[in-house]
C-alpha positions in Angstrom: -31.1 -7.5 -5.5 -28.6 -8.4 -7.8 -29.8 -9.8 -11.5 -28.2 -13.0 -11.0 -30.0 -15.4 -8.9 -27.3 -17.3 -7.7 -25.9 -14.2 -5.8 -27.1 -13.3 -2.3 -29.1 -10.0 -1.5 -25.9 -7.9 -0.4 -23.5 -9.1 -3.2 -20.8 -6.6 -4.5 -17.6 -7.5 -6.9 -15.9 -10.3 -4.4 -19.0 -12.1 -5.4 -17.3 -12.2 -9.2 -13.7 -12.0 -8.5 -14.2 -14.8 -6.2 -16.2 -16.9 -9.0 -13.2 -15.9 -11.8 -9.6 -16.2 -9.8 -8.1 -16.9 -13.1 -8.5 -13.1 -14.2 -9.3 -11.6 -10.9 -6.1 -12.5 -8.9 -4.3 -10.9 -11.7 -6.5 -7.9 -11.1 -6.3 -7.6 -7.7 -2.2 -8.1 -8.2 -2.7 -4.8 -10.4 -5.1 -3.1 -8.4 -2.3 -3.4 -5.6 0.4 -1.8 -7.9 -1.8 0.8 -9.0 -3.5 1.9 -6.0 -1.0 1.2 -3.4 2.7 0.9 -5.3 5.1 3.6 -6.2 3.4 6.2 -7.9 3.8 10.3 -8.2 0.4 9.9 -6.9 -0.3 9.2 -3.1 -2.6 6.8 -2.9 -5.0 9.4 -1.0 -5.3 11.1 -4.7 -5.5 8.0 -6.0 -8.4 7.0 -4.6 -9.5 10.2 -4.5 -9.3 10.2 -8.6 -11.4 6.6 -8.7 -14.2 7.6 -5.9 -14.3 11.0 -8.6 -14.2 9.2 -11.5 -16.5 7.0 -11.2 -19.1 9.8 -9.3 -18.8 11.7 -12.7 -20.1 8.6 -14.2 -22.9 7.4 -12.1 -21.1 5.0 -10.2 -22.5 5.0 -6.7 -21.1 1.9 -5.8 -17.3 3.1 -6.2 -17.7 6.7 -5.5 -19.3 5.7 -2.3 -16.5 2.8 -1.1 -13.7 4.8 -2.3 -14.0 8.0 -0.9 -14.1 6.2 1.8 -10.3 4.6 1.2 -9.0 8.8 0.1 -10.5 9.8 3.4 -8.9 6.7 5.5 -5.6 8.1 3.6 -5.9 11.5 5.0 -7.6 12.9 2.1 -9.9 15.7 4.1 -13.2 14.1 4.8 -16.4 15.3 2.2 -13.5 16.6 -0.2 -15.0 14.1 -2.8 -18.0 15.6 -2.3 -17.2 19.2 -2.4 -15.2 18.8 -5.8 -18.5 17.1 -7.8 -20.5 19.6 -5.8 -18.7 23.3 -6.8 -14.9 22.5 -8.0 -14.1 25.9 -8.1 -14.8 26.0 -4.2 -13.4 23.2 -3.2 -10.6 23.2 -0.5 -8.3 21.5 -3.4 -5.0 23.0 -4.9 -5.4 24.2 -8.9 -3.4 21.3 -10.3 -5.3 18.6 -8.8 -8.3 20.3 -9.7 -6.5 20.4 -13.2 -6.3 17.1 -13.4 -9.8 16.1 -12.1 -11.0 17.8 -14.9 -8.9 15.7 -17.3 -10.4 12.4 -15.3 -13.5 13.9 -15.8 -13.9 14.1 -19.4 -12.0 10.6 -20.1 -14.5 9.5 -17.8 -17.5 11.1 -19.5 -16.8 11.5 -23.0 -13.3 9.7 -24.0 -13.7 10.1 -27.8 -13.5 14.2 -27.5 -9.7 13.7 -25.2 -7.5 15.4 -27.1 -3.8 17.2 -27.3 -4.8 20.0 -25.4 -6.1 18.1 -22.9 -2.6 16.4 -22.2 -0.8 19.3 -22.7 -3.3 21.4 -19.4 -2.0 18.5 -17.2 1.3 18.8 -18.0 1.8 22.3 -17.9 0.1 22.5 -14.5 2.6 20.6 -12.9 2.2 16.9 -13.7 4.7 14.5 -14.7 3.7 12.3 -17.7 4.2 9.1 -15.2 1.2 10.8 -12.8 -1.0 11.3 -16.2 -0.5 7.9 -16.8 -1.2 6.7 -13.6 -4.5 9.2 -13.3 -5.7 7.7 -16.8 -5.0 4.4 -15.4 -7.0 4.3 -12.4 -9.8 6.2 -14.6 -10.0 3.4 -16.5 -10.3 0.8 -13.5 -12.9 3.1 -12.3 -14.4 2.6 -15.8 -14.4 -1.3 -15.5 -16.0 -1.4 -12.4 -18.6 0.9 -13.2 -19.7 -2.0 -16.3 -18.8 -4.4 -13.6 -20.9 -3.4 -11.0 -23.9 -2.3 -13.4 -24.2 -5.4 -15.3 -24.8 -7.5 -11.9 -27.0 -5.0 -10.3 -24.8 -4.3 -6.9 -25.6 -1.5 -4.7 -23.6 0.7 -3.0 -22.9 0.5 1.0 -23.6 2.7 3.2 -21.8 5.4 4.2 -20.9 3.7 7.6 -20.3 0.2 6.3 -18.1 1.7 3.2 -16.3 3.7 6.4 -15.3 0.4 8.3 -14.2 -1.8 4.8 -12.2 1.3 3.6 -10.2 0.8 7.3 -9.4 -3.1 6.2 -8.6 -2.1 2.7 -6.1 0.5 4.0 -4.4 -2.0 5.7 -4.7 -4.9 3.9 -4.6 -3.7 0.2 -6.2 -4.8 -2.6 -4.4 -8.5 -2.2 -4.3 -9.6 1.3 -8.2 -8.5 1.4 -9.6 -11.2 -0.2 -8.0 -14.6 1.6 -8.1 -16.6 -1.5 -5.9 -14.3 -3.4 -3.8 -13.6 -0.9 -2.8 -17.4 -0.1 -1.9 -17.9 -3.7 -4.7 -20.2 -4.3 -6.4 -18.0 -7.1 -7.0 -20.8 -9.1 -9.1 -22.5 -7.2 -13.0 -21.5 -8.1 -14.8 -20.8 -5.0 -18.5 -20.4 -4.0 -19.7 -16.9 -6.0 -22.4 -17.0 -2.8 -19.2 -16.7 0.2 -18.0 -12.6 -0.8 -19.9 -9.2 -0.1 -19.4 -5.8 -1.4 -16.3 -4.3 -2.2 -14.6 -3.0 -5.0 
């Protein structure tokens, strides 16, 4: 159950970003240009950084519902999994598995990053406009995570995370929630009316 009473059984972050359109239309605006706009990335890695990001940091929530969105993007289903499980196995090429490991420790300890931390990324390949983007969507992943654990939201199930990651693919992070999408994110609506997402 979520810790607010107001919120139903299977609330997730609509709940809020419905509750708040005054910051969270211009979040999902962002979201969209981050996750889904022009980026060195493709937005398979990209959600493949956040579902990894936020797995490294005991995010269920996220890791769960967005490895769900790198595997609707052709990211090869379970490669989430397999890179938290052994990354020196995983099926992944040695940058990206560079730059996981970058995501990793911002994720998990963001006061030890340091020069040579940049400098791995770089010199396996990256451009500094893909670091930033990678640091970026860390550091939704890192919002979310306080988001989600401060309102006590569970994670879907693999199945249900399956079927929403197929809506967000083709709606984006916009168009998927209608009161954003119609331009009327100023208008408070009932926190009670949204389920999970993220």
């Amino acid at each position: 159950m979520p810790f607010l009473a107001s919120l139903p059984a299977d609330a997730g972050p609509p709940s809020i970003y419905t509750s708040y359109p005054e910051i969270y239309g211009p979040w999902s605006t962002m979201s969209e240009a981050l996750m889904n706009g022009p980026s060195p990335l493709s937005q398979g890695e990209r959600e493949l950084i956040l579902a990894y990001a936020c797995a490294v940091a005991g995010c269920e929530l996220v890791h769960v519902a967005h490895s769900e969105v790198a595997y609707a993007w052709g990211v090869p289903p379970g490669l989430v999994e397999q890179l938290l499980e052994d990354p020196e196995k995983a099926p992944a090429d040695a940058e990206l598995k560079v730059l996981l490991g970058f995501v990793r420790k911002l994720m998990t300890a963001p006061n030890a990053m340091n020069q040579a931390d940049t400098d791995a990324v770089l010199e396996a390949g990256w451009s500094e406009h893909a670091l930033h983007d990678a640091v970026a969507v860390t550091a939704r992943g890192a919002f979310m995570h306080r988001l989600i654990a401060a309102h006590g939201f569970k994670p879907l199930s693999r199945e249900a995370a399956a079927r929403k990651a197929q809506k967000r693919k083709a709606l984006g992070y916009v168009n998927l929630y209608p009161g954003f999408a119609s331009g009327s994110a100023g208008t408070p609506a009932d926190p009670t009316s949204s389920k999970q997402s993220s």
